[in-house]
C-alpha positions in Angstrom: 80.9 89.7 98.4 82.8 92.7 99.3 86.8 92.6 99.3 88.1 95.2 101.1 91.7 95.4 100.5 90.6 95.8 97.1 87.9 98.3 97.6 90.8 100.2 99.6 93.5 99.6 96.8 90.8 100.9 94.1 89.9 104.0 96.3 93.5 104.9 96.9 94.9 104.3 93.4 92.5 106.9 92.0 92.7 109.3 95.2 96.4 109.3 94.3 95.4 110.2 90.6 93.2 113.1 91.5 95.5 114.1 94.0 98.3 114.5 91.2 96.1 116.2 88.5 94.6 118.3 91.1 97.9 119.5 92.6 100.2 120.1 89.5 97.6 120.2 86.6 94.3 122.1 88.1 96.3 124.4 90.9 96.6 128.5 89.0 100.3 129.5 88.8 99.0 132.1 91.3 97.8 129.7 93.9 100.9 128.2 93.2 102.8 131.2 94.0 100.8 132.8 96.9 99.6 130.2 98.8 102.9 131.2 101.4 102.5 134.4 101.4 102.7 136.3 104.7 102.5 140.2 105.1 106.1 139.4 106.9 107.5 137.5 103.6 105.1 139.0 101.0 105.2 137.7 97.6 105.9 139.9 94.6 104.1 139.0 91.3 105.1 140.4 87.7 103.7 140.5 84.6 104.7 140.3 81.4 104.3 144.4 80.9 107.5 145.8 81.9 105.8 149.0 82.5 103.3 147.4 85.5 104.4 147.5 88.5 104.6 144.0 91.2 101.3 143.1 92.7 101.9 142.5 96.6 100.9 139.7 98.1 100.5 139.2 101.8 99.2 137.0 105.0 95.3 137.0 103.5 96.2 136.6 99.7 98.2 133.4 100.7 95.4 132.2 103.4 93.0 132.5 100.3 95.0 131.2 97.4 95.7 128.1 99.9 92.0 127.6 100.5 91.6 127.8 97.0 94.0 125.6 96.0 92.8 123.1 98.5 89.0 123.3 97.6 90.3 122.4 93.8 92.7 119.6 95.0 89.8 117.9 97.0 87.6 118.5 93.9 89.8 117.1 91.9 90.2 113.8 94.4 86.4 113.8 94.8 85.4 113.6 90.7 88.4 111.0 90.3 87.3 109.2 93.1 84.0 109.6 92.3 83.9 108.3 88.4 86.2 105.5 89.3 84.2 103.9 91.9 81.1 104.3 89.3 82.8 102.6 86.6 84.4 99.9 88.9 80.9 99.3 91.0 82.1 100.6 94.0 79.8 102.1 96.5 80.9 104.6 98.6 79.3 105.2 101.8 78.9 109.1 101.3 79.5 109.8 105.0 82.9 107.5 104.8 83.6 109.6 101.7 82.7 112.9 103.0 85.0 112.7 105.9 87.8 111.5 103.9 87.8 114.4 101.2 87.7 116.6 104.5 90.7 114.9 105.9 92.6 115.3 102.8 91.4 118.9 102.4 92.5 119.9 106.0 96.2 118.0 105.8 96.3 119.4 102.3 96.2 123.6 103.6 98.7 122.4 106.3 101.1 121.0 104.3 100.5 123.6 101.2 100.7 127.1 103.4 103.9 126.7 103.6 105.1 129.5 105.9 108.7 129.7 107.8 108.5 127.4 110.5 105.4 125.9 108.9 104.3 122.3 109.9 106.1 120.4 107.5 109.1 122.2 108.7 108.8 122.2 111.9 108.5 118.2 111.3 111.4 117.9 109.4 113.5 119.9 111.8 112.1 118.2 115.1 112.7 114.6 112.9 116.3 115.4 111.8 115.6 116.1 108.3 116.1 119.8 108.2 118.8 119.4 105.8 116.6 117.3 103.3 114.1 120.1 103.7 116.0 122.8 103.1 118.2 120.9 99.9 117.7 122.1 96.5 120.1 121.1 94.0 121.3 118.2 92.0 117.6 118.0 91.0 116.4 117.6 94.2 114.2 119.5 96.1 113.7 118.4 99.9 110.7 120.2 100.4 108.6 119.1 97.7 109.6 115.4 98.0 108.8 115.5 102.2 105.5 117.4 100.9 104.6 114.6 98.3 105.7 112.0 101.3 103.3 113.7 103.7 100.6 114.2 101.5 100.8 110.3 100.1 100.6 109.7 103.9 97.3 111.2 104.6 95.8 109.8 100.8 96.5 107.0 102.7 94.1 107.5 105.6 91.9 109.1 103.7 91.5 105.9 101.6 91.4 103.5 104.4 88.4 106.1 106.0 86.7 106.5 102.3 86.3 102.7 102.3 84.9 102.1 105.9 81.2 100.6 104.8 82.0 100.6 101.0 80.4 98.1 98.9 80.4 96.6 95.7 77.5 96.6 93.2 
């Protein structure tokens, strides 16, 4: 007998898990770092040799390191998601799966690019919350917590869509 809300509750629990290892553990400092870039708001990246001069960082760089970051992320979701269903008997259908990892992949990059007047910005502005977006002190960043928010919303849907036809053994 299949129990759906627990399939789903399995499916999202460890989508959630990969999601977090994949998106502060697995993402480079330099993915981390680019992924905004634009060739109008370049990013500037040091080393530790005081004699080397910045690498610049524009419009493609950040296009690529959010690609990147988002193909690692999704990886990430996919082996947690992938293991845990194994060891808990869960059959995923792969098509249900497939289209899930692509959904979380696709919100992921437009959430993560992060340029001025981005999506999540444009959000937060249009849904009064500019001023949470844009806070950053008292330990607090805005931002990242309406980026966690958004992304938690979408692991959502992708959960509910990995588990359309799921099974257990």
């Amino acid at each position: 007998m299949t129990h759906r809300p627990a399939l789903f509750a399995a499916v999202l629990a460890l989508g959630r898990a990969g999601s977090n290892v994949g998106d502060h553990w697995v993402q480079s400092d330099y993915c981390a770092r680019v992924k905004g870039a634009t060739d109008a708001k370049p990013v500037y990246l040091t080393t530790d040799d005081p004699d080397d001069e910045p690498t610049v960082h524009g419009t493609s760089d950040g296009i690529k390191a959010c690609a990147w970051h988002c193909l690692t992320y999704t990886a990430t979701q996919a082996l947690a998601v992938g293991a845990g269903a194994r060891v808990l008997g869960i059959r995923l259908h792969p098509g249900a799966a497939a289209a899930a990892l692509a959904l979380s992949f696709v919100t992921h990059y437009a959430a993560d690019r992060r340029v001025e007047g981005g999506l999540l910005e444009t959000l937060a502005e249009k849904t009064g919350k500019g001023n949470f977006w844009r806070l950053a002190s008292h330990g607090i960043n805005g931002a990242y917590c309406l980026d966690s928010a958004w992304h938690h919303g979408w692991e959502t849907a992708a959960a509910l869509v990995a588990t359309i036809g799921a099974k257990t053994r």
